[in-house]
VOGU-3710 file (C-alpha; in Angstrom, 3 decimals, decimal comma):
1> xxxxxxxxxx> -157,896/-53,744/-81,282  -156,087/-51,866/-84,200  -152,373/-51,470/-84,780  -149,945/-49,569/-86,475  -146,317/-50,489/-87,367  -143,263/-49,388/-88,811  -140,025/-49,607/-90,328  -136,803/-47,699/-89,577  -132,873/-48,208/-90,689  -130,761/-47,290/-93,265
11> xxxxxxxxxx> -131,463/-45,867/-97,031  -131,931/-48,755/-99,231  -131,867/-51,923/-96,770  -135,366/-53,117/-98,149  -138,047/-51,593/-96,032  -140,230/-50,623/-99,185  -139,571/-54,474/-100,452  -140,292/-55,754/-97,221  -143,544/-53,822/-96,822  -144,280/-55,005/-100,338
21> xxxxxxxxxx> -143,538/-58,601/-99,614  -145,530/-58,210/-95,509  -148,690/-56,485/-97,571  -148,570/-57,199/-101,180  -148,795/-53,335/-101,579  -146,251/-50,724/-103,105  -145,563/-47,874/-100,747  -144,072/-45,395/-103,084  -146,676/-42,705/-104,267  -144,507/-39,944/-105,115
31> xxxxxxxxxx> -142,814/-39,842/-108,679  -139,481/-39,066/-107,892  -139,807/-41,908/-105,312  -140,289/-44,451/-108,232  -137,486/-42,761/-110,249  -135,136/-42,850/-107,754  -136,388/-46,272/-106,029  -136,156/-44,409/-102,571  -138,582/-43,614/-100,189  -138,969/-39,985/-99,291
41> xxxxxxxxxx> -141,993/-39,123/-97,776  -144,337/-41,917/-95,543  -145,696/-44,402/-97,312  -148,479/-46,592/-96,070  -149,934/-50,236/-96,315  -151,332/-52,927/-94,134  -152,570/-56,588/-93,778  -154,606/-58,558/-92,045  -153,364/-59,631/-88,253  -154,724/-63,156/-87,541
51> xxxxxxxxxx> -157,682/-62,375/-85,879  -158,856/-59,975/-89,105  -158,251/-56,711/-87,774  -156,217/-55,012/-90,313  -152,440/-54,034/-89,025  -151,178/-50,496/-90,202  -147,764/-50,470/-91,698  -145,880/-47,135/-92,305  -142,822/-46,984/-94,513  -140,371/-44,108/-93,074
61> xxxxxxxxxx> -137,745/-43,148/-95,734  -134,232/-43,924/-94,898  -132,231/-41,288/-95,971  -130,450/-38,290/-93,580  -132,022/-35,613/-95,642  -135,882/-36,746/-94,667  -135,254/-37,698/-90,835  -138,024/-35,407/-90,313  -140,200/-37,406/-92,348  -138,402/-40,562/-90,182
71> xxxxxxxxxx> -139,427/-38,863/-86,702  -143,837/-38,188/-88,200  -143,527/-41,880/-88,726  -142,687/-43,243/-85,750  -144,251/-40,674/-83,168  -147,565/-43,174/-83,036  -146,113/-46,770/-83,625  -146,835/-49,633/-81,510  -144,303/-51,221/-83,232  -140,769/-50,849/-85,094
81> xxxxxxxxxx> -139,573/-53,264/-87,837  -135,489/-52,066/-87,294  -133,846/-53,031/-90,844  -130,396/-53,899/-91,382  -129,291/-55,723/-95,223  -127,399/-58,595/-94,512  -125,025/-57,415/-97,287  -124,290/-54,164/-95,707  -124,596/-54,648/-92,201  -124,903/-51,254/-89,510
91> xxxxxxxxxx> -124,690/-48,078/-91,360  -124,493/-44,624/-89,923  -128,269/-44,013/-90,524  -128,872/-47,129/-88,705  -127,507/-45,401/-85,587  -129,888/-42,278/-86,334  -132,718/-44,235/-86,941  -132,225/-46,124/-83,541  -131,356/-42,743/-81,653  -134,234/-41,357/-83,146
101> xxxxxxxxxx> -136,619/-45,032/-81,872  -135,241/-44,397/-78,668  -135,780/-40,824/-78,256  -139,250/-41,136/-79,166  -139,624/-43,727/-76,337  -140,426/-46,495/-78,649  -138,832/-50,094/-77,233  -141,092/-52,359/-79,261  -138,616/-53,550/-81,577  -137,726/-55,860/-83,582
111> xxxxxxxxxx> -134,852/-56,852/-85,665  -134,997/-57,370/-89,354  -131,986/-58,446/-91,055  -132,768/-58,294/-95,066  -131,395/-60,102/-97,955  -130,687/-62,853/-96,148  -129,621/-64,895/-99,436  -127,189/-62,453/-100,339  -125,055/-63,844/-97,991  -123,856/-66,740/-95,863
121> xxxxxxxxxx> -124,775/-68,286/-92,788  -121,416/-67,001/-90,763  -122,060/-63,070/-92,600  -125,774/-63,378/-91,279  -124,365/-63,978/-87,828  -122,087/-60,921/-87,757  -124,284/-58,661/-88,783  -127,034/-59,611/-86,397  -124,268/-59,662/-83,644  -123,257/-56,356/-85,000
131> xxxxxxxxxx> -126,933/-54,630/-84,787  -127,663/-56,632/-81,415  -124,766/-54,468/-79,900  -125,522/-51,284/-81,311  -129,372/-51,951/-80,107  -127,731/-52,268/-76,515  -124,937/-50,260/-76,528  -127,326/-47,034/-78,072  -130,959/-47,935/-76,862  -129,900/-49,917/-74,037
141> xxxxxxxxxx> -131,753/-53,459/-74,518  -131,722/-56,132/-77,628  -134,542/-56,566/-79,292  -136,029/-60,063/-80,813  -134,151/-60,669/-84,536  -135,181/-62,382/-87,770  -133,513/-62,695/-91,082  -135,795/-62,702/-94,211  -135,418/-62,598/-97,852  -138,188/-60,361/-99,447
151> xxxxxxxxxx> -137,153/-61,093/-102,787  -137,150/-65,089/-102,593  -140,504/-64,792/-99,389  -138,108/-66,533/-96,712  -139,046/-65,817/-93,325  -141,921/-63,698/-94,591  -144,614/-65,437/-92,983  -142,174/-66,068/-89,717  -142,480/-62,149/-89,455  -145,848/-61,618/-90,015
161> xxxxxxxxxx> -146,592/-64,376/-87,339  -144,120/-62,980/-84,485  -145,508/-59,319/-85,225  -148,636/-60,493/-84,649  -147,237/-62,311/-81,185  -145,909/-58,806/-79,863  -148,970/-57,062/-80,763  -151,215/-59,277/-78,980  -149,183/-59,173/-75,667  -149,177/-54,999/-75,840
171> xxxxxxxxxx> -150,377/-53,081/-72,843  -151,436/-50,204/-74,454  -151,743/-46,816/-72,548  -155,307/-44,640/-72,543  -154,567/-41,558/-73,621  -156,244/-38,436/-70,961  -158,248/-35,374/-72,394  -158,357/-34,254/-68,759  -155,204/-33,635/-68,916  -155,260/-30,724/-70,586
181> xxxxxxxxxx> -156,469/-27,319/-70,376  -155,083/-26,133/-67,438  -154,866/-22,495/-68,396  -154,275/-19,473/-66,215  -151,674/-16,632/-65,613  -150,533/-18,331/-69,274  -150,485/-21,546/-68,713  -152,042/-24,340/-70,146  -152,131/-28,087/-69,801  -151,139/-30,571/-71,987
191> xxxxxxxxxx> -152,455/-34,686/-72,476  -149,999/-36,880/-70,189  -148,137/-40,417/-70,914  -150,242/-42,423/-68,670  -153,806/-41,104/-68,586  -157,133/-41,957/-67,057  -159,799/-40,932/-69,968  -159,806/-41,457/-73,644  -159,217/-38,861/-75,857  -159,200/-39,238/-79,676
201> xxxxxxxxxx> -156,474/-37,441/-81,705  -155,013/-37,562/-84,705  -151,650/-35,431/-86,091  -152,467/-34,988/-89,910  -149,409/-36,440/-92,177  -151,179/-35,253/-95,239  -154,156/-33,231/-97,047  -155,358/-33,334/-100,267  -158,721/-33,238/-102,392  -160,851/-35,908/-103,223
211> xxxxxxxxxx> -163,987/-35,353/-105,580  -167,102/-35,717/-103,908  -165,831/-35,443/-100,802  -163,363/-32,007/-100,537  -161,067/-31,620/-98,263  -159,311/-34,953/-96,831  -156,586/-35,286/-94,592  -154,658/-38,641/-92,994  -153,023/-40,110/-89,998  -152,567/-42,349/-87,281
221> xxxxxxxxxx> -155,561/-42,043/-84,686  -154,718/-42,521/-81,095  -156,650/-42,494/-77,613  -159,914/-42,610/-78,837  -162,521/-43,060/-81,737  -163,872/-40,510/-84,351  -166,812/-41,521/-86,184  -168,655/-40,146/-88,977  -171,026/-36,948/-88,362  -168,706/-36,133/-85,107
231> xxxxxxxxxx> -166,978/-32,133/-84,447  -163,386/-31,758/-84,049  -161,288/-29,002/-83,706  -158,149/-28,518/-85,383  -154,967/-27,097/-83,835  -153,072/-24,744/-83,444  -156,044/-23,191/-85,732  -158,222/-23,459/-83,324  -161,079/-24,764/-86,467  -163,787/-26,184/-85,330
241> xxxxxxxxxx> -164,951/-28,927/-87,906  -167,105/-32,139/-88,672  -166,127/-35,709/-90,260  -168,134/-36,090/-93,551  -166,628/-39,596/-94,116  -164,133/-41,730/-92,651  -161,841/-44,318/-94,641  -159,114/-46,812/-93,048  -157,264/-49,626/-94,965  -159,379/-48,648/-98,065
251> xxxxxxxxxx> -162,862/-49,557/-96,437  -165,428/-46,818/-95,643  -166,544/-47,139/-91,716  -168,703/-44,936/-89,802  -166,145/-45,522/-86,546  -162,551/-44,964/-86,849  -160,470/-47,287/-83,775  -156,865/-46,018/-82,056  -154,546/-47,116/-83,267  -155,182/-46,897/-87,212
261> xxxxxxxxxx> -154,381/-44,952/-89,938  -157,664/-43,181/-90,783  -158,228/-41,197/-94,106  -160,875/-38,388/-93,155  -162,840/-36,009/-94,842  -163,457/-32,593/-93,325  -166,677/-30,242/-93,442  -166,035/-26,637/-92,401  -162,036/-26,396/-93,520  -160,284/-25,852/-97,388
271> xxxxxxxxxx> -157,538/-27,567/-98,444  -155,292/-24,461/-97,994  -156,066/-23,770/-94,480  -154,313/-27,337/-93,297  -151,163/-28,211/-92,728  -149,129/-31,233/-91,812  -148,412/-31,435/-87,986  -151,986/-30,062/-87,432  -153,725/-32,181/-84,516  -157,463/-32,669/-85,140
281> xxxxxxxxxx> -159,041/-33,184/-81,315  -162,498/-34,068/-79,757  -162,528/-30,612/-78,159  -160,159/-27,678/-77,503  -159,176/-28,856/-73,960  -157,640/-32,118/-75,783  -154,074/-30,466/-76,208  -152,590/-27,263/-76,147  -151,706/-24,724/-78,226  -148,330/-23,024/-77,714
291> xxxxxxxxxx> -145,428/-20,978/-79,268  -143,295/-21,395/-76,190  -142,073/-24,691/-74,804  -140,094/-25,807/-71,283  -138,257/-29,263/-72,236  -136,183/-31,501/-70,044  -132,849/-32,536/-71,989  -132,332/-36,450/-72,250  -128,844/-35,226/-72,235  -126,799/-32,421/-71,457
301> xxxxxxxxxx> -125,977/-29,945/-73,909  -122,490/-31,058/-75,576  -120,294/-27,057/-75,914  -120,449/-26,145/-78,908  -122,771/-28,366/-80,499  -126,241/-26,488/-79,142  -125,827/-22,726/-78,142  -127,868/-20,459/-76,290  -130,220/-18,350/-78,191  -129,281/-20,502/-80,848
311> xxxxxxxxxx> -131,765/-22,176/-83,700  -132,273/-25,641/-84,155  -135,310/-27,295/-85,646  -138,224/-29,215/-83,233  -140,138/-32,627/-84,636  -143,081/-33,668/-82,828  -145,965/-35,513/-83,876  -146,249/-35,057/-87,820  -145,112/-31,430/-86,742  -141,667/-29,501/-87,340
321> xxxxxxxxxx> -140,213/-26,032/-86,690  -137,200/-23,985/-86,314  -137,163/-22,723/-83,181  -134,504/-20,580/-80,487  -133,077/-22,657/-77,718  -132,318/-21,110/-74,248  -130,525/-23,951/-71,666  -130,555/-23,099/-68,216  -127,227/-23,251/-67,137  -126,320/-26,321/-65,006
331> xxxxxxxxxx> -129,723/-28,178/-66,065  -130,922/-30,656/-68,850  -133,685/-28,474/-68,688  -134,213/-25,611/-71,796  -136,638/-22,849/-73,239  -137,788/-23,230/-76,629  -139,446/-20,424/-78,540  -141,105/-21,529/-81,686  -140,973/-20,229/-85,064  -144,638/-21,287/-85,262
341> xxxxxxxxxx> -147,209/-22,315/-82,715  -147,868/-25,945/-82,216  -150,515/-28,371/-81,176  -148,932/-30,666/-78,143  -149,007/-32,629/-75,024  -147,518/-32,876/-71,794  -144,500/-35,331/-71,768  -144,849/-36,039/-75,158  -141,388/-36,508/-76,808  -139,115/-34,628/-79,063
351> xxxxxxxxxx> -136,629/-34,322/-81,282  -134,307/-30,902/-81,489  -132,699/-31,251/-85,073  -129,329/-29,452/-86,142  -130,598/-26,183/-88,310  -129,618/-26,275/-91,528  -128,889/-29,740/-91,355  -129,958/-33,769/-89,941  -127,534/-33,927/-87,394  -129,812/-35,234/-84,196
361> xxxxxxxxxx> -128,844/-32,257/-81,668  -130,858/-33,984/-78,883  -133,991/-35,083/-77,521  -136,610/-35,088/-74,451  -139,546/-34,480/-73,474  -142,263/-31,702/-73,012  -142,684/-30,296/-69,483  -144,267/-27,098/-69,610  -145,938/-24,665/-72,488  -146,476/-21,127/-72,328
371> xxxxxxxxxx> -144,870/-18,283/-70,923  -144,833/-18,091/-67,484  -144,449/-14,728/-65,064  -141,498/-13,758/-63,430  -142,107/-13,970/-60,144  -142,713/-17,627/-60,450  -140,209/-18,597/-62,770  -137,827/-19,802/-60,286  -140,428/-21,918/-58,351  -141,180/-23,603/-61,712
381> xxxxxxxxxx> -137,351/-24,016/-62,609  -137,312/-25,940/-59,288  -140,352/-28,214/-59,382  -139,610/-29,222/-62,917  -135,934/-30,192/-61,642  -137,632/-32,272/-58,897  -140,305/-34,427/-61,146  -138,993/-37,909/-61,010  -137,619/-39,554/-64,481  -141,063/-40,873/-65,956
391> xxxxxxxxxx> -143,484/-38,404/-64,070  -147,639/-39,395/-64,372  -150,213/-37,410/-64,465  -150,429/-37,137/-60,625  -146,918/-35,388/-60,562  -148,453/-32,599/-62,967  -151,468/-32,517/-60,869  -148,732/-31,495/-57,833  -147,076/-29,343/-59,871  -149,872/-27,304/-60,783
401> xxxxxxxxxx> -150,987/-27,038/-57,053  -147,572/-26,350/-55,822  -147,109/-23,389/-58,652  -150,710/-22,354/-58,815  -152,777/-23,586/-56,419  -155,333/-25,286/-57,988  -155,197/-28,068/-61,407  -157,324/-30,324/-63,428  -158,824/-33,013/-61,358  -158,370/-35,790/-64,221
411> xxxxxxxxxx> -158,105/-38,972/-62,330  -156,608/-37,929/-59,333  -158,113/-40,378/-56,517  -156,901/-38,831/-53,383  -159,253/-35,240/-53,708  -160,242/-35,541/-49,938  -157,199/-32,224/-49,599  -158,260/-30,632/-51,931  -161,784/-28,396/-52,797  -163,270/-29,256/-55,802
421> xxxxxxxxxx> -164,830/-27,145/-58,161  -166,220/-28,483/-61,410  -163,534/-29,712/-62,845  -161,292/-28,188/-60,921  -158,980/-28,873/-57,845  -158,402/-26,097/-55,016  -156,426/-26,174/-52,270  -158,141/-24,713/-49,389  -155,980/-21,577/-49,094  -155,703/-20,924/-53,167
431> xxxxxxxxxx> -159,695/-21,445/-52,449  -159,923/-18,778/-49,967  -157,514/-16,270/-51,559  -159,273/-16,377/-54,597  -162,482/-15,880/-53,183  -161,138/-13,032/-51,081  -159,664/-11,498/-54,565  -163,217/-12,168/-56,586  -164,714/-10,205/-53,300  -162,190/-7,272/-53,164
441> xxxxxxxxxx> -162,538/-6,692/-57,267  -166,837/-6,653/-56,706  -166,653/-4,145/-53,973  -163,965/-1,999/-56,298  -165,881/-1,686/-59,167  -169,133/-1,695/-57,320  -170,954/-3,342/-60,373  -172,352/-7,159/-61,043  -169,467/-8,408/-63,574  -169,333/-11,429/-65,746
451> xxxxxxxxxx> -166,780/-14,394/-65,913  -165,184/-12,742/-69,190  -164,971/-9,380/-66,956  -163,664/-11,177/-63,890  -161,063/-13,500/-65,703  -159,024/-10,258/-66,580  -159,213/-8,237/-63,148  -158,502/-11,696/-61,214  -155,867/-12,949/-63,223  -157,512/-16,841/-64,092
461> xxxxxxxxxx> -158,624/-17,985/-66,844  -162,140/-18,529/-67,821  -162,383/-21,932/-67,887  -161,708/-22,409/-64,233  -162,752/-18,975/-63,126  -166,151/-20,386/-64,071  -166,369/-23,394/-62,301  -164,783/-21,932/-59,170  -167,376/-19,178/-59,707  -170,206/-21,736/-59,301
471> xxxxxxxxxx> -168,934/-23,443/-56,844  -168,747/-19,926/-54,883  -172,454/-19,628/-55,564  -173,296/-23,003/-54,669  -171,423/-22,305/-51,387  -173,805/-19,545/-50,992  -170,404/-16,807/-51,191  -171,582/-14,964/-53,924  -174,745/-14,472/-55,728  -175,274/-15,249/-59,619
481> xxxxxxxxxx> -177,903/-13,083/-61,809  -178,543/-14,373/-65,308  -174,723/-13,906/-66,475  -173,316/-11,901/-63,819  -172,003/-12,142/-60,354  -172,468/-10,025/-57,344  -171,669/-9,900/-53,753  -174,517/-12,045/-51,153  -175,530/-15,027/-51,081  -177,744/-17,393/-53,065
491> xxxxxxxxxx> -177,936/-17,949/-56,965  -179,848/-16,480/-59,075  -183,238/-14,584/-57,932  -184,681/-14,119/-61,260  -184,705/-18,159/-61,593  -187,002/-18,123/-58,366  -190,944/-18,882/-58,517  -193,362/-16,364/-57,716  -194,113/-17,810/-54,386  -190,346/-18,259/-53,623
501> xxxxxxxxxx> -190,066/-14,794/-53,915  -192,696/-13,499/-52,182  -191,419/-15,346/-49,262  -188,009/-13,909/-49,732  -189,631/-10,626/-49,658  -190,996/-11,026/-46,392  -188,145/-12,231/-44,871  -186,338/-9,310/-46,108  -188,923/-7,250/-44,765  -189,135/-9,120/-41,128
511> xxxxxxxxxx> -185,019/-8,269/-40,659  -184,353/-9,157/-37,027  -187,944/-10,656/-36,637  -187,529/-13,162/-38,677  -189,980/-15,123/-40,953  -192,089/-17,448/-38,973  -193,210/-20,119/-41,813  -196,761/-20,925/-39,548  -198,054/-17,516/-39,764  -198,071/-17,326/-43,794
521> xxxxxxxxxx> -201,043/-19,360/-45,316  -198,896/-19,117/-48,917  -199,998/-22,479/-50,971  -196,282/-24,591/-51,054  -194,794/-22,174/-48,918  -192,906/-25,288/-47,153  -191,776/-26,835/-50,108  -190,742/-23,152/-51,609  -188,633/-22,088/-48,310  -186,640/-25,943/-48,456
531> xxxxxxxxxx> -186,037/-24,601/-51,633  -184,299/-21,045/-50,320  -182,672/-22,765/-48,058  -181,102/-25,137/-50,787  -180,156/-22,508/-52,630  -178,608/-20,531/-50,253  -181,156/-17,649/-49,448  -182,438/-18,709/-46,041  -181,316/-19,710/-42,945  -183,516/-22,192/-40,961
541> xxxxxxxxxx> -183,783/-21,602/-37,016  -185,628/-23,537/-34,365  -189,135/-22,969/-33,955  -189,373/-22,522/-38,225  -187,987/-19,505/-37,809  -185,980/-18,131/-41,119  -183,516/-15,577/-41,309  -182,696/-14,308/-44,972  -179,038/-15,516/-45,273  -177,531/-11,952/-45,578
551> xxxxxxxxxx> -178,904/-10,971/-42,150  -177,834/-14,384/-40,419  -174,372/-13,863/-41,787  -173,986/-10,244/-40,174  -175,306/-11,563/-36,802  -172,590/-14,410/-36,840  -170,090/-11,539/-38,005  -171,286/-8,858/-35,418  -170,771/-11,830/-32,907  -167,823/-13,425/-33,701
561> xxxxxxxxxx> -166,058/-9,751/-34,465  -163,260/-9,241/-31,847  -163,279/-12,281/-30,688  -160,073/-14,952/-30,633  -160,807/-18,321/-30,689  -161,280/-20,397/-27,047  -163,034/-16,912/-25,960  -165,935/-16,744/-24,214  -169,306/-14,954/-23,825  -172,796/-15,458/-22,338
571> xxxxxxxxxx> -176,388/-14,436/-23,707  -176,329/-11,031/-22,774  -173,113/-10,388/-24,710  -174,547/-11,525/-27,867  -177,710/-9,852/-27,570  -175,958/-6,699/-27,095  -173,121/-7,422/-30,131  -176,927/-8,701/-32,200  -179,669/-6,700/-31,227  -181,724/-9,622/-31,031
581> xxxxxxxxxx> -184,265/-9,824/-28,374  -184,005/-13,712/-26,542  -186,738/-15,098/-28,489  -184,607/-15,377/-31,664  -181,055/-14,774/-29,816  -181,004/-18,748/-28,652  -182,529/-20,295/-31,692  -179,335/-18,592/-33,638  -176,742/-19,114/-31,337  -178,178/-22,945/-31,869
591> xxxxxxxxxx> -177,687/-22,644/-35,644  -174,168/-20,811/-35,250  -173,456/-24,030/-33,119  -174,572/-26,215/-35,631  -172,594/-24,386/-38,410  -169,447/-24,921/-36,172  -168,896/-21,723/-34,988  -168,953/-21,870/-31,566  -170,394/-24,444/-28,911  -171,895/-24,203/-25,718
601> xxxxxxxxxx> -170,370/-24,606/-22,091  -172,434/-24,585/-19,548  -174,375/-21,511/-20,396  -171,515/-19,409/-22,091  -170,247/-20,147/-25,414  -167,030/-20,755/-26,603  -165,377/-19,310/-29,685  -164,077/-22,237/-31,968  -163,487/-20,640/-35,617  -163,445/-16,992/-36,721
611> x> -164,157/-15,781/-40,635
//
């Protein structure tokens, strides 16, 4: 299993030196990073863990000016080297860089205390007490601490050995593609905390060129694998493209393992249409895309210092925008409107930056995306207030139904409530009233329509318009022809075999006398009308008797019309309400029994559910 770690504290406490001394590589790439012996942007390394897997190592500068650069570092860590120099102790960045640890939900931590040997043994113990209390008084727990000397390699190996400890006892989460794409009315779904099915991603920290190989991009994969040959899609683009070649710790592989830095080169995309804070996905139902975000405060708004309708910057994933704030008064919980749409996940932390400036305004986590309609704003307000402190994906699952009515299944266990469709989950009367709507918009425009026509006149989106829409078919509620659906039952005709249909001709034909299988000599004919029935275009009676399904479902309607449940009728009364003569009257008030419409007492029958 592949890790990534990384450092975070002050400007110029030794994180580049103790990378250097960890790895044996120099982090600093950039020129002015040399000149200045700071590092600005990320900087990268690695070395081997003890069982051979390589361990990622990212170096996040330490200055106020790049805590942007600080928050794309740390968003996929398993790990945090926190640096303090021994001759310098806490320093106001250090208490940025923690807030910043802790925001991001990071509590893997350990203590570094640098240039030891600048110092003595008593100075060394103040400053670790020092950190120790910031750790607890700021993040709320104290992490493990060492002291090392990068310069004279003491304690260098200690490190490497205890990081290697900590990664070995990690419980790692599985990050959920099913979590996503829950899109209607406009609103989508977003990858959760604690998921149920892998899902490779990967926010890109950087893009450039490389001869023979064009466009290339890096970052840290998480949730799943890419491999070489494989489509992504890139968001918020919404790109589709394919890996020509993967790269990680300077060794070409054909499979690229979460969690590792991963150098990839793109087919399909130039170097000018990428970004840093793009998200390359396995599909376009990994994430969503969104200009408009709900968040839930990790703190209240301090007067003064965050304004409504206000600016301040957002940092998520390599990703960072200005954006306006709206709080809703009394609440942790606040609008944002982005500057520029963004590739993200549900609960996936944040940072809200001071415009202008690196002041940390506050931070929390991501709730809801998209704009939502009026009428069920305040519903949402509420159920967002009520999700407990670390919600899972089953809490967005009962949002969704409680909002909408229906939500991605993902790994939901308890679906028994609920009707599924596809992918889908319904509750019975969000099942019903949408059926009812998909029927009331057929008979109005009196035409077959498609799933792209229905999505608009229905108000759902596609994607689960179209598996409710087959699940309706399969249900025998509506018919399906080629691309379009229609009122009736049964899918789609045109898919029939000749014999099929010649049967479902005659049964047409025979109306109220119905098809008597025995009488036709067609060759299959039994195995053909099993088929109809499958599919939802016959009815079988006693006696192999068939009704086409349209004409059974207006006899159980002309029947059951005026009728309350508990009420009874006898024979006569349904021959007169059916127009059947007794031959075929009994064999379907048998199947109407069967299909738990009524049931028999004595010889009347009892009403026990009406349509």
């Amino acid at each position: 299993m592949s890790y990534v770690v990384g450092t975070a504290g002050h400007v110029d406490h030794g994180k580049s030196a103790l990378i250097k001394a960890l790895t044996g590589i120099e982090t600093a790439h950039l020129p002015q990073e040399k000149k200045r012996g700071m590092t600005i942007d990320l900087g990268f390394a690695f070395f081997q863990h003890h069982n051979g897997e390589a361990v990622g190592v990212i170096d996040v500068p330490g200055h106020e000016r790049f805590i942007r650069n600080m928050v794309a570092g740390v968003w996929s860590l398993d790990m945090v080297l926190f640096v303090v120099a021994a001759d310098e102790g806490w320093m106001p960045m250090s208490t940025d860089h923690l807030k910043v640890i802790t925001a991001m939900g990071i509590d893997n931590v350990t203590l570094v205390i640098t240039k030891s040997d600048l110092v003595d043994k008593d100075m060394l113990a103040l400053v670790e007490e020092e950190a120790l209390e910031q750790f607890l008084d700021i993040g709320g727990f104290i992490p493990d601490s060492l002291s090392v000397s990068a310069h004279q390699s003491l304690g260098i190996d200690a490190l490497k050995h205890h990081i290697c400890q900590k990664l070995d006892t990690l419980s790692r989460p599985v990050l959920d593609s099913s979590a996503t794409a829950l899109q209607d009315r406009h609103q989508k779904d977003s990858q959760q905390k604690v998921s149920q099915q892998q899902a490779g991603r990967l926010y890109i920290d950087r893009v450039f060129t490389v001869n023979g190989v064009g466009t290339t991009v890096t970052g840290s994969l998480c949730g799943g694998e890419f491999h070489v040959g494989q489509k992504l899609v890139m968001q918020p683009s919404g790109t589709e493209v394919q890996v020509k070649s993967l790269q990680s710790y300077h060794q070409n592989i054909q499979t690229a393992s979460p969690v590792s830095r991963v150098a990839i080169g793109l087919k399909g995309i130039k170097k000018k249409d990428v970004q840093r804070g793009f998200c390359l996905l396995e599909s376009k139902e990994g994430a969503f895309v969104a200009n408009e975000l709900i968040v839930r405060l990790d703190a209240l708004p301090e007067r003064g210092k965050c304004r409504n309708n206000s600016e301040v910057e957002v940092a998520f994933g390599t990703f960072n925008t200005l954006a306006t704030i709206f709080i809703f008064k009394g609440t942790n919980l606040a609008r944002l409107r982005l500057k520029d749409p963004a590739c993200c996940f549900w609960n996936q932390r944040l940072l809200l930056i001071q415009h202008g400036g690196s002041n940390i305004v506050n931070s929390g986590g991501i709730l809801w995306t998209g704009a939502v309609p009026k009428p069920l704003r305040n519903k949402l307000y509420d159920l967002l207030m009520n999700l407990p402190e670390s919600p899972e994906w089953r809490d967005y699952v009962t949002l969704n139904m409680a909002l909408y009515g229906y939500a991605k299944k993902g790994g939901l266990a308890d679906k028994e409530q609920y009707q599924v469709c596809g992918e889908w989950l319904f509750t019975p009367e969000c099942y019903q009233s949408s059926f009812e709507h998909i029927v009331a918009t057929l008979e109005h425009e009196k035409i077959d329509l498609s799933v792209n026509e229905l999505s608009g006149k229905v108000q759902m989106s596609v994607a689960v318009l179209s598996d409710l829409l087959k699940q309706l078919v399969a249900d025998g509620k509506l018919r399906q022809n080629d691309d379009l659906y229609s009122l009736g039952n049964g899918r789609n005709e045109a898919e029939l075999s000749s014999i099929a249909k010649q049967i479902l001709n005659k049964m047409v034909e025979a109306q109220k006398q119905g098809f008597e299988a025995e009488k036709e000599k067609l060759p299959g004919a039994q195995k053909e009308l099993r088929n109809l029935v499958r599919l939802g275009f016959a009815v079988p009676l006693e006696g192999k008797i068939y009704f086409e399904k349209n004409l059974y479902d207006s006899l159980v309607t002309g029947i059951i019309q005026g009728r309350k449940v508990d009420d009874k009728f006898d024979i006569a009364e349904a021959r007169e309400c059916a127009g059947l003569s007794r031959k075929y009257m009994i064999p379907v008030l048998n199947r109407m029994e069967s299909d738990g419409w009524i049931k028999r007492d004595n010889n009347v029958r009892q009403v026990l559910r009406l349509q």
